[in-house]
C-alpha positions in Angstrom: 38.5 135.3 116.4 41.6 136.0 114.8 41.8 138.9 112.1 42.5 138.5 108.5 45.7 139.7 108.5 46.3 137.3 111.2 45.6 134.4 109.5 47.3 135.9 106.2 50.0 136.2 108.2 50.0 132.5 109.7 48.9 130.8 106.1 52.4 132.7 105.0 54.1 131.0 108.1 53.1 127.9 107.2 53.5 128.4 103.3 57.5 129.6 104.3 57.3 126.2 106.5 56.4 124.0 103.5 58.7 125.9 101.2 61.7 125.0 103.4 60.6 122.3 103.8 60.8 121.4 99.9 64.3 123.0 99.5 65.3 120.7 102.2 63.7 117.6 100.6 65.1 118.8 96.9 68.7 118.4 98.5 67.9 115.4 100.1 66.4 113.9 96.8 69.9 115.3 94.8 72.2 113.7 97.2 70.7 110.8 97.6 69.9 110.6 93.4 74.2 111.1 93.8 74.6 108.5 96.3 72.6 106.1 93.9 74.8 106.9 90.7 77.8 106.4 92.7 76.4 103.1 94.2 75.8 102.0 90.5 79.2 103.0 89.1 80.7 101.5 91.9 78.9 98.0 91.7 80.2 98.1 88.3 83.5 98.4 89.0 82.5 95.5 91.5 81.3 93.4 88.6 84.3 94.2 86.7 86.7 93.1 89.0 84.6 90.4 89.5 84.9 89.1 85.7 88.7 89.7 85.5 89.1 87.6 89.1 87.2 84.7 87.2 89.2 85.2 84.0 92.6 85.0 85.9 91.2 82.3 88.3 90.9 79.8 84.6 94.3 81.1 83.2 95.7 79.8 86.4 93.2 76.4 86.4 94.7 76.5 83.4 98.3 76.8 84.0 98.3 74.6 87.1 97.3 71.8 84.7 99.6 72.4 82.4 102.1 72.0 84.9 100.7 68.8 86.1 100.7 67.7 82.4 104.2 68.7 81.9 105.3 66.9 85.3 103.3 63.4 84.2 105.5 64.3 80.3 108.6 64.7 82.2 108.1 62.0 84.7 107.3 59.2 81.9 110.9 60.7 80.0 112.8 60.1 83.4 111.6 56.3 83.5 112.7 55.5 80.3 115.9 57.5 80.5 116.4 55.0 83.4 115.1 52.3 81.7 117.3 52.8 79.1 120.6 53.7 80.9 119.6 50.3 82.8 119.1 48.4 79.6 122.8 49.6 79.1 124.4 49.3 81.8 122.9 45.5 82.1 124.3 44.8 78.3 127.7 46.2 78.9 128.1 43.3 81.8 126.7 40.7 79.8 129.3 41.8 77.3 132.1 41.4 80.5 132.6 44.2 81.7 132.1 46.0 84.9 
């Protein structure tokens, strides 16, 4: 049977045991805690991004039909330009001349 001071000194082993043991988890708890509020900052940044990507995406939508608007405008002004140069050059040789 072990003495008392033998199993004061093995309850003190195992109390400097448990102690290290919750420095070590305290650390792990803080960097993990930092790990998490970088995750979150990051994700959003992530969401961020994400928003202006979507807000650019519709300014282009946008723009794209604008230009398909503009080419339809620009298309109908060319026909009647020719139409019209037509209509001319079709009354200038009724009127006899080449």
């Amino acid at each position: 049977m072990a003495t008392m001071e033998e199993r004061v000194t093995a309850l003190e082993s195992k109390l400097n045991y448990l102690s290290d043991s919750f420095i070590v988890h305290g650390v792990m708890q803080a960097r993990i805690e930092r790990n998490l509020a970088e995750t979150a900052a990051t994700q959003s940044d992530v969401w961020k991004a994400l928003r202006s990507l979507a807000d650019n995406q519709a300014k282009i939508q946008s723009a794209l039909q604008n230009l398909v608007d503009d080419r339809a405008s620009i298309h109908a002004a060319l026909q009647r330009l020719i139409s019209t140069i037509d209509s001319f050059v079709s009354s200038q040789r009724k009127n006899g001349e080449k």
